[in-house]
N, C-alpha and C positions, 0 to 999 in steps of 0.2 A: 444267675446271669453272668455269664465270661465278660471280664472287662473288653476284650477288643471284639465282643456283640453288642456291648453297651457302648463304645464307641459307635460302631457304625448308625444303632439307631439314633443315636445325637446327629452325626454325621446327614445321617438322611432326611432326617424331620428340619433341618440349615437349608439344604439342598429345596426340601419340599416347597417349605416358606418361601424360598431364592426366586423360584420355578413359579412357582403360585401368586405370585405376589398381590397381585388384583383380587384372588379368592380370596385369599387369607388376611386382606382388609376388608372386605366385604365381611369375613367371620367375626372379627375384632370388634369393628363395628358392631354389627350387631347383637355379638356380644355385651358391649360396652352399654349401650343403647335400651338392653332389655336388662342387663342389671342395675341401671341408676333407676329404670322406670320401678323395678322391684324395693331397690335402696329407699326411693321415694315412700314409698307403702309402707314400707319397714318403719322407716322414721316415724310415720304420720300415727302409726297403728300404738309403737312403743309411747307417743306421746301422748295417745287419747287412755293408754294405761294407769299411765302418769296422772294424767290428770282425775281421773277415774278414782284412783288410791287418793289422789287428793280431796277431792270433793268427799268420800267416802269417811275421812278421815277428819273432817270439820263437823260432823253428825255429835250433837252436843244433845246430852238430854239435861233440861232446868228445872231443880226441886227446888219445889216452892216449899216455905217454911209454915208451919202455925205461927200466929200471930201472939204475942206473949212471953217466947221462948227463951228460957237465962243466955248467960254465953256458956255457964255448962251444958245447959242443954246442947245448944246448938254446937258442939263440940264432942260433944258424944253423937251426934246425928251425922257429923264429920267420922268421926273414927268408923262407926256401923257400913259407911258407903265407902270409903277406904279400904273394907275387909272383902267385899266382893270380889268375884272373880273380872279379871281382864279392866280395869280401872287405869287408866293412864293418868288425868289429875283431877281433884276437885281444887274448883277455886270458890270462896265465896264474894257474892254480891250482895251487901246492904239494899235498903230500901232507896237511900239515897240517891247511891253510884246506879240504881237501874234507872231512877226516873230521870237523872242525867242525859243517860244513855237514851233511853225512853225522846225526853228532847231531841237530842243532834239525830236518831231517827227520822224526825218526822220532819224537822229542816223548818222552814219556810210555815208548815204550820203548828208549829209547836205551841200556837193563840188556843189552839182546841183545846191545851189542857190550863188557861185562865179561868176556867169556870170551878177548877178545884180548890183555888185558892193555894190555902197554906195546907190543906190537908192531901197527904202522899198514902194512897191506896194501895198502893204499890209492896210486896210481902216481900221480907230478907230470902235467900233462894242460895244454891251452888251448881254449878256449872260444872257439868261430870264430863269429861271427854273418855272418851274408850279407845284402849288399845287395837282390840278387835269391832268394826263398827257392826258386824255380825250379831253382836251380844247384845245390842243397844235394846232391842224391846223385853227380853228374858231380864235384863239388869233394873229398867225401869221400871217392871212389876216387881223385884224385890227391893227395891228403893219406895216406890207407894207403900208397901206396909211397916217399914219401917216408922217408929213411933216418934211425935212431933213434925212427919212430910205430910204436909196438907195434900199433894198431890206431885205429879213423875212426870212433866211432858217432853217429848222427844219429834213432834209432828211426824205421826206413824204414816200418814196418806202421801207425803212429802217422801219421805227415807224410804218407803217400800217403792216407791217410784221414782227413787235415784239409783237404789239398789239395780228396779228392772233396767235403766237407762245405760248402767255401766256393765251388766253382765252384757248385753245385747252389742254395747261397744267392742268388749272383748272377742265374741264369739266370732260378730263382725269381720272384724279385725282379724283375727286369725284364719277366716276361711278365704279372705281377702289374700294373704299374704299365700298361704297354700295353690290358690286358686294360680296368682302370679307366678309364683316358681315354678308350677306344671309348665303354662302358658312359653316361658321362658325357655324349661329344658326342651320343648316341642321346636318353640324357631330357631335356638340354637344348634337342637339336632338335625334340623332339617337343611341350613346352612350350610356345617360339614360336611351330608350327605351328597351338595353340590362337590364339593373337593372331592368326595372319594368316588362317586361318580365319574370327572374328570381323570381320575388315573385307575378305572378299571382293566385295562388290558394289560396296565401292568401288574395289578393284583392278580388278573388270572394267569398271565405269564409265570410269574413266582409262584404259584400255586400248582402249574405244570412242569417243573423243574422240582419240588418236590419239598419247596418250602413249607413249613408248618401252619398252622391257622395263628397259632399266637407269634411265629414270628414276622407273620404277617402283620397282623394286628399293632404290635407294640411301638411300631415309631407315628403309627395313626393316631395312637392313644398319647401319647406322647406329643404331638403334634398339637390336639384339641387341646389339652393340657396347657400349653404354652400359648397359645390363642386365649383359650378363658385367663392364663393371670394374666395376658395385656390389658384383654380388657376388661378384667375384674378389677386393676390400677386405675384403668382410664373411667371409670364407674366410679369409682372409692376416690379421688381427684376429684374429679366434677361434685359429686354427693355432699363433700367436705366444704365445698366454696358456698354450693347453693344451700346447705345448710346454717352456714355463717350467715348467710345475707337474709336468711329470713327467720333466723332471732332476733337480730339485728333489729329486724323490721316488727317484729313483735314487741318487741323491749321495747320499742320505741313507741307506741302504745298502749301496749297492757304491759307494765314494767312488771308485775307481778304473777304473769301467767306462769304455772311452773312446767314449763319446759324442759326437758331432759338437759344436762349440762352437755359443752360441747366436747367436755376433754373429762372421763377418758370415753365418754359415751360412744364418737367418734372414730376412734382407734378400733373400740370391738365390731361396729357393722361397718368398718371399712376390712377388717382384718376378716368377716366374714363373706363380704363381697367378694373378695379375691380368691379365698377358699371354696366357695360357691362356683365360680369363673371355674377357676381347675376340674373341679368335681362333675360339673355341668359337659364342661369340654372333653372330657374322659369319656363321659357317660355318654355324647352325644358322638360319640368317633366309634365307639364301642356299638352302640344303637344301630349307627349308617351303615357299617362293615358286613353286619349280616347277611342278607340277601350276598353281597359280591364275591363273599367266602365260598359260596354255594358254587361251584366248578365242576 
């Protein structure tokens, strides 16, 4: 492209805006409009990910010990669960430290366990966390045979129905997200197509004088262009505030929910709104043009 043809379509796509002004706020808008409602999704979707990997990754399974066991024992029953594949930590728990715990569980009726007295039924055990929570039923059968593990529990009815719960989130979530961006390039394209509508007789003018198709095209494309990053800005702006105000508001109730951080989380789906906004606006001037090319 000749510099002083890349002038003019700047030149003309200033002009268009100038000329347009009422369309090409209506496009902005709705631009703007339809990518916070996708930004929104985006977030919500990345967040139930989030927590998805979280909840996934609290999946503990608890060897119980035989009762009897030395500390060498119980130290080589450490190194043996150690040598497995995908093992993140074992910690142990005494018999003690459970029935503690066992207590501050049950709150308020921890009288139910006055009838044991002084004697603690309760078996020494370790708490295996996994790196991968995938491996957790494969890992707890070779921890059951392991010599000195009374038994491997990981509640499989639980974990295979937290498994289904977040695969279905995921799936969700992305066809959700798909589903909106089509939605989006549809009213955005159809938006533009009010613009280029409005200056058809100059399209077919230029195109009887002997103008090219793509020289036609390119300050339209260029136009959408500069429409989607306004309002891929004016998206990625707004997404930014109403995202702060509702960790905000989260934190301030479940202070430990793990929600995506805001920075640099932030920057990437604002920096792909705007990317989005151009690409959309391109593709949506590109889309409209068709039919008016036809002369």
């Amino acid at each position: 492209m000749k510099l002083r043809t890349g002038e003019y379509f700047v030149r003309e796509v200033a002009i268009s805006l100038k000329r347009n002004n009422w369309m090409s706020f209506a496009s902005v808008g709705t631009v703007a409009v339809s990518l916070f409602v996708l930004g929104v999704f985006l977030i919500l979707v990345l967040n139930m990910n989030r927590l998805a990997n979280s909840l996934e990754s609290q999946v503990q399974i608890n060897v119980y010990l035989e009762d009897g066991l030395s500390r060498g024992e119980r130290e080589d029953v450490f190194a043996d669960i150690n040598e497995l594949k995908g093992i993140q930590s074992v910690e142990f728990v005494g018999k003690e430290e459970a029935l503690t715990r066992l207590k501050e569980r049950l709150g308020d009726q921890r009288y139910l366990l006055d009838a044991l007295g002084e004697e603690n039924p309760l078996p020494d055990s370790f708490e295996v966390t996994m790196a991968d929570p995938q491996l957790v039923e494969t890992t707890a059968q070779s921890i059951d045979k392991i010599s000195g593990v009374e038994s491997a529990k990981y509640g499989q009815d639980v974990v295979e129905h937290l498994f289904d719960i977040t695969r279905l989130m995921r799936i969700f979530g992305l066809i959700l997200v798909l589903l909106l961006a089509g939605a989006t390039l549809f009213i955005i394209s159809n938006t533009i197509r009010l613009t280029v509508f409005a200056r058809r007789k100059e399209i077919a003018i230029m195109k009887y004088v002997g103008a090219t198709d793509w020289f036609i095209r390119w300050p339209f494309i260029l136009e959408g262009m500069v429409l989607g990053l306004i309002g891929g800005m004016i998206a990625a702006l707004v997404l930014r505030s109403f995202y702060a105000a509702m960790a905000a508001k989260i934190y301030g109730t479940l202070a430990f929910f793990p929600l995506m951080p805001q920075y640099p989380f932030m920057n990437y789906v604002s920096f792909a709104l705007i990317v989005s906004g151009m690409a959309i606006g391109m593709t949506g001037s590109a889309i409209s043009l068709k039919r008016f090319l036809k002369v």
